[in-house]
Backbone as JSON, one array per atom type, in Angstrom:
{
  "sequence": "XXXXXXXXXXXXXXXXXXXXXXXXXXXXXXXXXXXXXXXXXXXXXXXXXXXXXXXXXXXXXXXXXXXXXXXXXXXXXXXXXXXXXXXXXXXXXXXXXXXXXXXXXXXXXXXXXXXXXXXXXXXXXXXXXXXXXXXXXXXXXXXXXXXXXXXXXXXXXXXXXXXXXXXXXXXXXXXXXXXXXXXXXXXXXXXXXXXXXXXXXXXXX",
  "N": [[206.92, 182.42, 99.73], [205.68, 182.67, 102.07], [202.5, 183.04, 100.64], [202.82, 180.5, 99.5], [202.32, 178.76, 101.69], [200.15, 179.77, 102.58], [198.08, 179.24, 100.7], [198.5, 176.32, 101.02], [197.69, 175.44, 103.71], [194.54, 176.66, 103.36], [194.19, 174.9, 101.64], [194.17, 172.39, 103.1], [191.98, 173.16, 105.15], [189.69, 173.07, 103.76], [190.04, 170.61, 102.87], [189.18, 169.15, 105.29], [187.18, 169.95, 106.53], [185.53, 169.03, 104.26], [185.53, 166.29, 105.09], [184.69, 166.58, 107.83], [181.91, 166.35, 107.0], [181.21, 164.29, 105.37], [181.33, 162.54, 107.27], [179.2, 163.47, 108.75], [177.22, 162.96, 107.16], [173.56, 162.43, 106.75], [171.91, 159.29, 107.35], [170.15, 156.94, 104.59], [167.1, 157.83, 104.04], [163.72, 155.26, 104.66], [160.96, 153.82, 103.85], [160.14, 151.87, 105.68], [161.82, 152.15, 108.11], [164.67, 153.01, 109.45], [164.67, 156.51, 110.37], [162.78, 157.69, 108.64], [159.39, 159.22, 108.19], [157.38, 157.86, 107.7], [156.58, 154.89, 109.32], [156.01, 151.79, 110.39], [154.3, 151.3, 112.21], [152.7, 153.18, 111.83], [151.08, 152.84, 109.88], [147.22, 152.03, 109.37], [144.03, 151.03, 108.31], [140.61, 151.22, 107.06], [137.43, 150.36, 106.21], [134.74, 152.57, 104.18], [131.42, 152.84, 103.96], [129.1, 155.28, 102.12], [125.86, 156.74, 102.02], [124.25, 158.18, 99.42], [122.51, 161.35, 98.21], [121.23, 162.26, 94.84], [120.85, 163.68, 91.68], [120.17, 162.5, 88.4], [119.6, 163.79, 85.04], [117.32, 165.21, 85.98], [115.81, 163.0, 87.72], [115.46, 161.57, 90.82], [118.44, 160.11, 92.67], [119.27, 157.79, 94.6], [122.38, 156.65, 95.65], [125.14, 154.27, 96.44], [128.54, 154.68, 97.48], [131.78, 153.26, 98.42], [134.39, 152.95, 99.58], [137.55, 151.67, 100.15], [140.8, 151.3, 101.93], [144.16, 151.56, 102.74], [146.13, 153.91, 105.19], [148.55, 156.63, 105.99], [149.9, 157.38, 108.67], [147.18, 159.04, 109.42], [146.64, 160.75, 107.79], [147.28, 161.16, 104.98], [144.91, 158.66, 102.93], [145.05, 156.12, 100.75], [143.43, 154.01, 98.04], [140.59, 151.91, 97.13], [137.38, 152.38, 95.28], [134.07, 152.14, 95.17], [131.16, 153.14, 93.42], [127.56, 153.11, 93.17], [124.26, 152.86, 91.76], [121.22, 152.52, 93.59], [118.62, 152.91, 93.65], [115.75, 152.9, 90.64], [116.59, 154.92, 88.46], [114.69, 157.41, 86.57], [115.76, 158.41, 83.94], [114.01, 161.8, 83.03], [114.46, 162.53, 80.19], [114.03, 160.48, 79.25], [112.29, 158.22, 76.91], [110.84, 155.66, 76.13], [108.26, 153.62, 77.94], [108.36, 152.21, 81.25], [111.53, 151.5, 81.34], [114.2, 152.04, 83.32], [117.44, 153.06, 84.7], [120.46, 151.94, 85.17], [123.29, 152.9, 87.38], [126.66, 153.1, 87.54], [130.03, 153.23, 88.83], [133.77, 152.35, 88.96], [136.87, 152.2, 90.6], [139.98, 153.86, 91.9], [141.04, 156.05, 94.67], [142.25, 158.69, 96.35], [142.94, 160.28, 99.38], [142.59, 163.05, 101.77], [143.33, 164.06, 104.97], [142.66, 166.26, 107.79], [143.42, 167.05, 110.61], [143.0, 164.83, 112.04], [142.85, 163.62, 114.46], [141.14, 165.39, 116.77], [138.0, 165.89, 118.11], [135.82, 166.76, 115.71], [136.76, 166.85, 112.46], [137.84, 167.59, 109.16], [137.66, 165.82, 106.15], [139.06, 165.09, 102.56], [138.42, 162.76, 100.22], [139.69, 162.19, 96.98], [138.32, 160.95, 94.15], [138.86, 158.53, 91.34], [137.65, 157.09, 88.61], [136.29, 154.41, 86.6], [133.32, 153.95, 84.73], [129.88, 153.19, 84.3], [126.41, 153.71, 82.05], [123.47, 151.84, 81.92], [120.34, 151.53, 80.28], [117.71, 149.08, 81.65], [114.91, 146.93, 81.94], [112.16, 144.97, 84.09], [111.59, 142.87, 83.22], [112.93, 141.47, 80.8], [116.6, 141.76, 79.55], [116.55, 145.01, 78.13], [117.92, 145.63, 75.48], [119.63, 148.34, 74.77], [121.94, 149.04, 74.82], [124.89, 150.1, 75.94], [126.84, 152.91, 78.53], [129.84, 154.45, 78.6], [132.32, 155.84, 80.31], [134.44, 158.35, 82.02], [135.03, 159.04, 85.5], [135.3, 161.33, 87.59], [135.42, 162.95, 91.03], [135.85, 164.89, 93.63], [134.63, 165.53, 97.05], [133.99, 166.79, 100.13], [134.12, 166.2, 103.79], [132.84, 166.01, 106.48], [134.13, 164.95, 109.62], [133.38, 162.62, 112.33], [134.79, 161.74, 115.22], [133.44, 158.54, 116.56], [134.1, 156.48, 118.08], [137.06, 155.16, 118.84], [137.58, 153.29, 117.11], [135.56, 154.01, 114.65], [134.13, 155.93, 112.71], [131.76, 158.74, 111.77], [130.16, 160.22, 108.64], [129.66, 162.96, 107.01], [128.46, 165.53, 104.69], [129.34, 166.33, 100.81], [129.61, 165.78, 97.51], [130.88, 166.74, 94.23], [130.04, 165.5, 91.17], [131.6, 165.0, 88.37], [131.48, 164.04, 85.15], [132.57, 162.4, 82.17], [132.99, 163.1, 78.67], [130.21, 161.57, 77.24], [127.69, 160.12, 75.21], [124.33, 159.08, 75.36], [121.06, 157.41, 74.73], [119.44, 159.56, 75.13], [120.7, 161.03, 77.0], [123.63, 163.08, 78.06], [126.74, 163.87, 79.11], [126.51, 166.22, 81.07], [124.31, 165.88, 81.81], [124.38, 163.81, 83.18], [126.77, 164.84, 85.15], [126.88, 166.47, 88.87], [125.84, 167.21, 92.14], [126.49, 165.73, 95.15], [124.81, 164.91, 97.93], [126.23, 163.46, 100.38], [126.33, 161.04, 103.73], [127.31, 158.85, 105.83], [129.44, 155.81, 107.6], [132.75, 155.22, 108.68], [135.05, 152.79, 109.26], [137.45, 151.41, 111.33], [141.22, 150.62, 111.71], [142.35, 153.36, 112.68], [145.53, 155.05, 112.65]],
  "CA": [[206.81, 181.3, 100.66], [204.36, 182.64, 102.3], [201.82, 182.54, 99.72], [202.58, 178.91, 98.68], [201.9, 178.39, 102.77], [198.46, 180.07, 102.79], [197.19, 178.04, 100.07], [198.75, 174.65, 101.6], [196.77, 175.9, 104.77], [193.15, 176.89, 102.75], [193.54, 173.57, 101.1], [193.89, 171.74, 104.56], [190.82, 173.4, 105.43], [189.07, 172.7, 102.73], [190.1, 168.88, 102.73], [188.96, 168.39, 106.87], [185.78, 170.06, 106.57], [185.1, 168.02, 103.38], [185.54, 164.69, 105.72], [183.72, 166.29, 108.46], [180.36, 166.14, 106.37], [181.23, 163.1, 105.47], [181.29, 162.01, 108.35], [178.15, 163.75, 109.26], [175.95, 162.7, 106.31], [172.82, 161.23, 106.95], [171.42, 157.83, 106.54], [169.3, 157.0, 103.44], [165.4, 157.41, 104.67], [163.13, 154.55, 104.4], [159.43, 153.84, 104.07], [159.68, 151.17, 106.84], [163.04, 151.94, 108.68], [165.24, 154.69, 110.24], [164.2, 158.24, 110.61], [161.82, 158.32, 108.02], [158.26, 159.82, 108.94], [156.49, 156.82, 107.5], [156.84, 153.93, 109.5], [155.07, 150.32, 109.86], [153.45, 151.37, 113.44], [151.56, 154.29, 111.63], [149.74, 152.84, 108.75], [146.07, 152.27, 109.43], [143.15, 150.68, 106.99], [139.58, 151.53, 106.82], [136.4, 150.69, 105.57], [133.68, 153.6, 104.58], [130.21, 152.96, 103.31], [128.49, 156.01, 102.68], [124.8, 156.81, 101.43], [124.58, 159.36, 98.47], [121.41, 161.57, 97.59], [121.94, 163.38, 94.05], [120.01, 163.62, 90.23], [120.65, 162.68, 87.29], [118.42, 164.46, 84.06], [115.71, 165.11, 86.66], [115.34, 161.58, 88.22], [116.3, 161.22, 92.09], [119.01, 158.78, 92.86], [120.1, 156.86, 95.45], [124.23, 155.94, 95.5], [126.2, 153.75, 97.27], [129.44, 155.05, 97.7], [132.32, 152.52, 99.07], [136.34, 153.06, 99.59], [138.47, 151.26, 101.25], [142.05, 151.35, 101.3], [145.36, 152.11, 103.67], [146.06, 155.31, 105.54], [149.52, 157.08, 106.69], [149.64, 158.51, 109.75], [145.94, 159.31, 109.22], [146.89, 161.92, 107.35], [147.13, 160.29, 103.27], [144.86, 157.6, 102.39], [144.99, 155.6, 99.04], [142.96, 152.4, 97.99], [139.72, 151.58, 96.04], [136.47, 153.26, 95.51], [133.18, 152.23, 94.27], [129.64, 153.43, 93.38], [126.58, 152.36, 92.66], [122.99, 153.42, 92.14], [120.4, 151.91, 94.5], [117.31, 153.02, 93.12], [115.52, 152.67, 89.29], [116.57, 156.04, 88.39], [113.98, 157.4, 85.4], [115.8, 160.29, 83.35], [113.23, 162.71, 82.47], [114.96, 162.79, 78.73], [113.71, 158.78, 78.13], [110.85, 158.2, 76.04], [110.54, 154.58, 76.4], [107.98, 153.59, 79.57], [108.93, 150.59, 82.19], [112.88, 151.22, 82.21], [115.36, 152.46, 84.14], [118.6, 153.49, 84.25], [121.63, 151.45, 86.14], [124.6, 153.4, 87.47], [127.94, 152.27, 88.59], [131.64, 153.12, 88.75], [134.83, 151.43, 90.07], [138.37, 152.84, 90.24], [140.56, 154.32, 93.11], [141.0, 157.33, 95.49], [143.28, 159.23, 97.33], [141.84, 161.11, 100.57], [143.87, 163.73, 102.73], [142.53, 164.56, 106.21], [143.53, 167.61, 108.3], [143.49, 166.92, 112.83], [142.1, 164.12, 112.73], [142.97, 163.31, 116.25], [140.22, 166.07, 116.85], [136.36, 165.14, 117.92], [135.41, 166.75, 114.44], [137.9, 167.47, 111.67], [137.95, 167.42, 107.69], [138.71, 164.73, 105.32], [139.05, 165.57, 101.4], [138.53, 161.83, 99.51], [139.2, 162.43, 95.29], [137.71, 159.36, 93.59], [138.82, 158.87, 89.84], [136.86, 155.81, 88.45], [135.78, 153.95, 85.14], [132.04, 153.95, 84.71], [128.72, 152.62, 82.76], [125.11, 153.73, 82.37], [122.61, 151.43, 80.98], [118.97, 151.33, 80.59], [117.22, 148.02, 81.89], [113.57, 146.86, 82.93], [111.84, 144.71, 84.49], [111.68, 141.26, 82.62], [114.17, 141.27, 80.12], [117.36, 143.06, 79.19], [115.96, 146.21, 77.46], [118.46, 145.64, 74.57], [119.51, 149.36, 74.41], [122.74, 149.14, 75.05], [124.86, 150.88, 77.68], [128.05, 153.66, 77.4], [131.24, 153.87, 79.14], [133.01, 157.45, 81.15], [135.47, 158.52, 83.35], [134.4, 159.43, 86.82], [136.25, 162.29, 88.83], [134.45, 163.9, 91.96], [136.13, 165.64, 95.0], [134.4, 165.37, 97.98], [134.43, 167.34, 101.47], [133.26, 165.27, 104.48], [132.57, 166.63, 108.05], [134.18, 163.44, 110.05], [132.79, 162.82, 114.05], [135.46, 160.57, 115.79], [132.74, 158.13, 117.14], [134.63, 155.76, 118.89], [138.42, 154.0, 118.34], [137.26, 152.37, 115.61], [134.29, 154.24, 114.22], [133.74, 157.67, 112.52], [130.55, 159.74, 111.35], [130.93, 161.2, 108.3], [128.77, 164.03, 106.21], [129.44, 166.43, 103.39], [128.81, 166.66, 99.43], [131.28, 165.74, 96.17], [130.82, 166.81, 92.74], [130.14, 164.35, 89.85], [132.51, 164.91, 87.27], [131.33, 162.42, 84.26], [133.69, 162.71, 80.91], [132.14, 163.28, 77.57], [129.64, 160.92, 77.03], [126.07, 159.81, 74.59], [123.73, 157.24, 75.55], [119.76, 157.83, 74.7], [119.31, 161.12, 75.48], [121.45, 161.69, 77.8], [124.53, 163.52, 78.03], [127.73, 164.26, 80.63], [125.54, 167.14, 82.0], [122.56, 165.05, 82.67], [125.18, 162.6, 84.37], [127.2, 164.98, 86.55], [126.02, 166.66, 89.71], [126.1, 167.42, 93.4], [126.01, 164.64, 96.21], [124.96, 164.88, 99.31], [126.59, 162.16, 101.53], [126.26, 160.47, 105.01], [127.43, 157.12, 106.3], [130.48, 155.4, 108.42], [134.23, 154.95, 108.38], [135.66, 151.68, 110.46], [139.08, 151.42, 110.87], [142.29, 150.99, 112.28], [143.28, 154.47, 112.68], [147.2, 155.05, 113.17]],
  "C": [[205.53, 181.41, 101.48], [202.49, 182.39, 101.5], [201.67, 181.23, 99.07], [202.09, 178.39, 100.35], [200.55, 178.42, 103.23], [197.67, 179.07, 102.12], [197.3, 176.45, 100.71], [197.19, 174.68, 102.49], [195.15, 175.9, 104.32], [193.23, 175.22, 102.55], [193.13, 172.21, 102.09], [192.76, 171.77, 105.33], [189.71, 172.79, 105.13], [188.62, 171.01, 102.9], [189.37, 168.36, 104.31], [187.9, 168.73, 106.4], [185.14, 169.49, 105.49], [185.13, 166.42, 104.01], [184.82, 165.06, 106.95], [182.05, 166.25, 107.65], [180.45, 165.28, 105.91], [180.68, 162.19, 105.97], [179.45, 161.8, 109.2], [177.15, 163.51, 108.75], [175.07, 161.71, 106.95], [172.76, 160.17, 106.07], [170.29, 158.05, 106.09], [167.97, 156.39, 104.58], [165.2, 156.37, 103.88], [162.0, 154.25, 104.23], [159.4, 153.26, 105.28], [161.03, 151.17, 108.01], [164.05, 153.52, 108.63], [164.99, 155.7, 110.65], [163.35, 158.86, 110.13], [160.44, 158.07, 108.65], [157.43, 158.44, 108.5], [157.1, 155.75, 108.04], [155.47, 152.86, 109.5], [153.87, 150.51, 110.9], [152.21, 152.78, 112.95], [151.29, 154.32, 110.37], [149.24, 151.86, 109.56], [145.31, 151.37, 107.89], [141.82, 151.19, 107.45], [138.94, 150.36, 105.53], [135.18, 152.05, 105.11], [132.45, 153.48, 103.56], [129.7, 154.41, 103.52], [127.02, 156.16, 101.75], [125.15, 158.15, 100.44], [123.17, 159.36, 97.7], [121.85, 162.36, 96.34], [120.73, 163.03, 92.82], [120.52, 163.66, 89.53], [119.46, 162.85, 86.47], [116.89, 164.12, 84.9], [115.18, 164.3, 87.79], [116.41, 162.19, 89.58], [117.41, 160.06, 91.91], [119.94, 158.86, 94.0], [121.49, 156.13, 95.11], [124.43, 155.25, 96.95], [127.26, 154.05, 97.41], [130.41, 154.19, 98.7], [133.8, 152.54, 98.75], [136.62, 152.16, 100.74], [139.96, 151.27, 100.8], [143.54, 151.51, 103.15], [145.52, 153.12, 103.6], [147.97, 155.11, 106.38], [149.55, 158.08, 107.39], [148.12, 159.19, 109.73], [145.74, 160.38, 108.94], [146.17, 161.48, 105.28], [146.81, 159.07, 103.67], [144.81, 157.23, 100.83], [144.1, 154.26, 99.37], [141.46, 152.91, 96.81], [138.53, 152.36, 96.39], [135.08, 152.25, 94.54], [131.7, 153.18, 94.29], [128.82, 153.02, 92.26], [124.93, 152.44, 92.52], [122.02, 152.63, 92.67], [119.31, 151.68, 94.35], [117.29, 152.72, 91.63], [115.4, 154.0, 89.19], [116.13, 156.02, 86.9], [114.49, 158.57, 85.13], [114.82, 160.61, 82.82], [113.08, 162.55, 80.81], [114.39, 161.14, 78.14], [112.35, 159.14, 77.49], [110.08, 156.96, 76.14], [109.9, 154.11, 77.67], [108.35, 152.48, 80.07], [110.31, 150.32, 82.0], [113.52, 151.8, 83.05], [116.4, 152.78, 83.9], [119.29, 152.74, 85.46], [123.0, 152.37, 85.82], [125.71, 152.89, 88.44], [129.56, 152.75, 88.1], [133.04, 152.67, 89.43], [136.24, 152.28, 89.76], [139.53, 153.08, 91.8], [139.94, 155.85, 93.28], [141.99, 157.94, 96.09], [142.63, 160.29, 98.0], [143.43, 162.0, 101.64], [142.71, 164.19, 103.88], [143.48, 165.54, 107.02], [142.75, 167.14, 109.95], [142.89, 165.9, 112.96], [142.02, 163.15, 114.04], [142.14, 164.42, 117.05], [138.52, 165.45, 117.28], [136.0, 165.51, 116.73], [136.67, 167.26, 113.38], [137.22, 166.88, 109.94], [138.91, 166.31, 106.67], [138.28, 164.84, 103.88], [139.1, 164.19, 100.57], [138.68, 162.61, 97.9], [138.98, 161.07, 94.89], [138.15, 159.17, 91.84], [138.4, 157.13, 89.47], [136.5, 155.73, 86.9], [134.46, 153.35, 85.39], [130.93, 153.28, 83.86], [127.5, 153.04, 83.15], [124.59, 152.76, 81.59], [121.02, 151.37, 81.24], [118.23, 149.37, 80.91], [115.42, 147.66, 82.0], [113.3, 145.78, 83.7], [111.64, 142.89, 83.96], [112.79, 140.91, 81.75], [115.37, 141.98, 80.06], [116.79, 143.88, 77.84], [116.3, 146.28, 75.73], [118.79, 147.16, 74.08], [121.01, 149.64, 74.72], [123.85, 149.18, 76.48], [126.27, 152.35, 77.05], [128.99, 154.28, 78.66], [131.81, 155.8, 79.54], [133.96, 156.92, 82.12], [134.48, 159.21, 84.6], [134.89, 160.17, 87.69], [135.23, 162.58, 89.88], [135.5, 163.42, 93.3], [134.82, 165.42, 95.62], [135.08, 166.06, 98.9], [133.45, 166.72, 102.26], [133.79, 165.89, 105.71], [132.69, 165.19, 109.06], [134.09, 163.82, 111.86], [133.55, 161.17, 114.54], [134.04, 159.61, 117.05], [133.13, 157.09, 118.44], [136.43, 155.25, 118.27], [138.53, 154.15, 117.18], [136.41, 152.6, 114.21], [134.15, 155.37, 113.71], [132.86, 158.19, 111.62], [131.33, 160.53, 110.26], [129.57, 162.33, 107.33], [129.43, 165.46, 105.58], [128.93, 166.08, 102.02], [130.09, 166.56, 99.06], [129.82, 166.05, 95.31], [131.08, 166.01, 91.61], [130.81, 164.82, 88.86], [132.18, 164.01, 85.87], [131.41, 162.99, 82.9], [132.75, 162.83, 79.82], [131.43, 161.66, 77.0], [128.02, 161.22, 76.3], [125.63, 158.93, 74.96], [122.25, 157.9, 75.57], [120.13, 159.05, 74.63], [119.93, 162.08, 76.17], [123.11, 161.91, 77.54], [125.61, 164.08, 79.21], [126.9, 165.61, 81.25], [124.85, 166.44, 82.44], [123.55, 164.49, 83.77], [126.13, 163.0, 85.48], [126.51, 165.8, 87.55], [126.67, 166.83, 90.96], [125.37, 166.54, 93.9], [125.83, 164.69, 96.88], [125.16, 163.3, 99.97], [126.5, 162.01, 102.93], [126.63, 159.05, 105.01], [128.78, 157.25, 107.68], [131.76, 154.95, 108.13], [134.94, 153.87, 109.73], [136.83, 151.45, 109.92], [139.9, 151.15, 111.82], [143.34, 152.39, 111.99], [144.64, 155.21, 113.76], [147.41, 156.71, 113.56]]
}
């Protein structure tokens, strides 16, 4: 008797504290609602132009560099990315005189920043993009084609809260550019180290 009493008893146990957690379970997080860390009052957008010195096979070049996108908690941003070369960059490797070379890639990004409620702190953009080189000149199209890559490059940027709205940024990414032929050139010629500078305007949350 006793033994058929203990168990009654365990199972009584058993059965309450199975309805207090019940009871106690939380409610399902949300992106925009309840308890969860992402809410609507702390995403943020941006603009960021930045300048970009770097070489490809020899030749200087001038980049444009341009993201924009939405930020959480100004911690993770995501959104779009482009670049674009500025100058008539001459690879070394051409043979042909009076062209150039046009560079450009478009794609997204995703950027993580560390204090940036700080006067200076670190922000890590990765860029992954679909690309084209082609040669051009000066009166006509060159007729030489053009030829097609992927585009990775990390980036580390030294960011200077300028105002509100406004932030300084400087730092260097690494060109990444996928197996590619075109003339003479080859994904070595085409990737590389950037040095960057420009500005980041925003509503930062």
């Amino acid at each position: 008797m006793k033994k058929q009493f203990k168990t009654i008893a365990l199972a009584g146990i058993l059965l309450a504290s199975n309805l207090t957690i019940a009871q106690e379970k939380e409610e399902v997080q949300t992106l925009f609602g309840g308890d969860s860390s992402i809410k609507k009052e702390n995403i943020g957008f941006f603009v960021a132009p930045l300048a970009g010195l770097t070489q490809m096979d020899g030749s200087n070049a001038s980049l444009l560099y341009l993201r924009g996108g939405i930020s959480f908690g100004d911690q993770l941003s995501l959104g779009a990315s482009f670049n674009t070369s500025m100058n008539e960059i001459r690879p070394e490797s051409e043979t042909i005189q009076d062209i150039y070379m046009d560079f450009w890639s478009l794609g997204g990004f995703a950027e993580f920043t560390v204090f940036s409620k700080k006067l200076m702190h670190l922000t890590i953009p990765l860029q992954i993009n679909y690309g084209e080189v082609e040669m051009d000149n000066y009166q006509v199209d060159a007729g030489l084609g053009e030829a097609n890559f992927v585009h990775i490059e990390p980036s580390a940027l030294l960011e200077i809260n300028l105002h509100k709205y406004v932030r300084f940024n400087i730092g260097a990414g690494y060109r990444f550019i996928s197996q590619v032929n075109y003339r003479n050139l080859n994904q070595t010629d085409l990737s590389g180290l950037t040095a960057y500078a420009g500005l980041k305007f925003g509503l930062f949350k």
